[in-house]
C-alpha positions in Angstrom: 57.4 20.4 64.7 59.6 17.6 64.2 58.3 13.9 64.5 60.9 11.7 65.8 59.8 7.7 65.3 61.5 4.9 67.2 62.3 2.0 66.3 62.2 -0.2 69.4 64.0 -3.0 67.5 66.7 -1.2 66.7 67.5 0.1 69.6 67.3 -3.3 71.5 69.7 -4.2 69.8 71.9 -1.8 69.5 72.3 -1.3 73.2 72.7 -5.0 73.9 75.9 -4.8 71.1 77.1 -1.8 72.9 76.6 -3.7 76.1 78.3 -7.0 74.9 81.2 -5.0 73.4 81.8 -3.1 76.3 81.7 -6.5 78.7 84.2 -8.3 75.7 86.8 -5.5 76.1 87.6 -5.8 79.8 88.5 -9.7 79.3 91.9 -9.2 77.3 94.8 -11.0 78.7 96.7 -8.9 81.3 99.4 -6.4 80.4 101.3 -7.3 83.5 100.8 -10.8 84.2 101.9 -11.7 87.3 105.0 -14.4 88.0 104.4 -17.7 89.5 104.9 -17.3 93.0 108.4 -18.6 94.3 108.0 -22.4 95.8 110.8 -23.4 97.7 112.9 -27.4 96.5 111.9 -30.4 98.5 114.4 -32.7 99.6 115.5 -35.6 102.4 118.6 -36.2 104.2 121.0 -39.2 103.1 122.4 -41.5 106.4 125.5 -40.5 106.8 127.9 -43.2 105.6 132.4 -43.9 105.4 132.5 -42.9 108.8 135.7 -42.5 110.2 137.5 -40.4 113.2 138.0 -37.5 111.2 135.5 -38.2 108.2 132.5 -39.0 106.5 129.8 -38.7 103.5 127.3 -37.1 104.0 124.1 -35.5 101.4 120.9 -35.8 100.3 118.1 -36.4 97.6 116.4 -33.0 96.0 112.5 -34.4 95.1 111.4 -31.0 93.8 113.8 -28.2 92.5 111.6 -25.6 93.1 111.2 -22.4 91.1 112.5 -20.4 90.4 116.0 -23.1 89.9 118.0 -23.1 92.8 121.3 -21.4 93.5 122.8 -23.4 96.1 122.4 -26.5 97.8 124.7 -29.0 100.0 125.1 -30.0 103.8 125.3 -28.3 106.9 126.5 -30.0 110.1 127.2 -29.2 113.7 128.1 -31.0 117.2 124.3 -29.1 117.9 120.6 -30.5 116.8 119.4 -27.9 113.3 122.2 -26.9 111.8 121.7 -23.9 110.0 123.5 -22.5 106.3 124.4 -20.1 109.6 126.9 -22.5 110.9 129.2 -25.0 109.3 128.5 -26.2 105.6 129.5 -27.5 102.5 128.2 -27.3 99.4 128.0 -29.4 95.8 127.7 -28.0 92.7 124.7 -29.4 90.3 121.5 -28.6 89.8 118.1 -30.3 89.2 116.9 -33.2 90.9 118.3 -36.3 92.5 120.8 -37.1 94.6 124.7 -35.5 96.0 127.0 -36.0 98.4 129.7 -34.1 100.4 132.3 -35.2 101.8 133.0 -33.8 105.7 136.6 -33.3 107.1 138.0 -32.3 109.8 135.5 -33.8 112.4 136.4 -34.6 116.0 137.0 -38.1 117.0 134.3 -39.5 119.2 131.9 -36.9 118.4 128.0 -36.6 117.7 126.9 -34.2 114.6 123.9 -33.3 113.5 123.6 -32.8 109.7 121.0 -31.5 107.6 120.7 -31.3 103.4 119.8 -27.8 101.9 119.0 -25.9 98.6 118.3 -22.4 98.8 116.3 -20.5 96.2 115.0 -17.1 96.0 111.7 -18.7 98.4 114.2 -19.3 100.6 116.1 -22.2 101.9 114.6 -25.5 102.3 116.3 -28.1 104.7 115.8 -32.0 104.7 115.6 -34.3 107.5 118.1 -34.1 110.6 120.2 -36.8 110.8 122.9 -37.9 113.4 126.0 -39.9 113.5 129.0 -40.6 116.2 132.5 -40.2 114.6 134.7 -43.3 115.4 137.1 -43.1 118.6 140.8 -42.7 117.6 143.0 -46.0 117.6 145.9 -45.3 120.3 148.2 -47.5 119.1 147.7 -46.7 115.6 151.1 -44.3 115.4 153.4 -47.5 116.7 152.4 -49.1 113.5 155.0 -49.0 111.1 
């Protein structure tokens, strides 16, 4: 017969290296790691200001670009409370933080609007703070100037 002698030592320890090794392996970095989940900009709505009749300046102040960056950003506006990118809008070129402005044409005379700043990124697009304004009434006697 064959006598087989253990060495309890020995095998204590190698089972706790086997252990250890085989708890070490399953902590590697990921192979896929995931992406920072998109988070959409952050931004207010300037008052609007040079208003005339048929004009004014309007925009806004971007706190937090977001990520990932922004593709588009500007003003919407409409003669009805939360405009919408939906409606009526004009947009700036830039990028980052900080402040824009747009100028709006074309308005009626005597007219409330309702204007909102926006940035859109791929979370979607963020809107600041509604704000309103009356457009100035037309002067009548302003064509018997000469």
């Amino acid at each position: 017969m064959l006598k087989v002698r253990f060495n309890l030592r020995n095998m204590v320890k190698t089972v706790t290296f086997l252990a250890v090794s085989i708890m070490f392996a399953g902590c590697g970095k990921d192979k896929d790691p995931k992406p920072d989940p998109a988070k959409p900009p952050v931004l207010t709505t300037a008052e609007v200001s040079s208003i005339t009749a048929n004009t004014a300046v309007a925009g806004g102040n971007i706190t937090d670009a977001g990520t990932p960056a922004y593709t588009e950003r500007g003003v919407v506006y409409a003669t009805t409370a939360n405009p919408t990118v939906a409606g009526t809008k004009v947009t700036v070129t830039g990028s980052g933080t900080g402040s824009f402005t747009v100028n709006l044409a074309g308005l009626s005379s005597s007219t409330e609007y309702y204007v909102r700043a926006y940035v859109t990124n791929s979370a979607g697009t963020a809107y600041g703070n509604e704000v309103n304004f009356t457009t100035a009434a037309l002067n009548p006697n302003a064509a018997n100037y000469h």
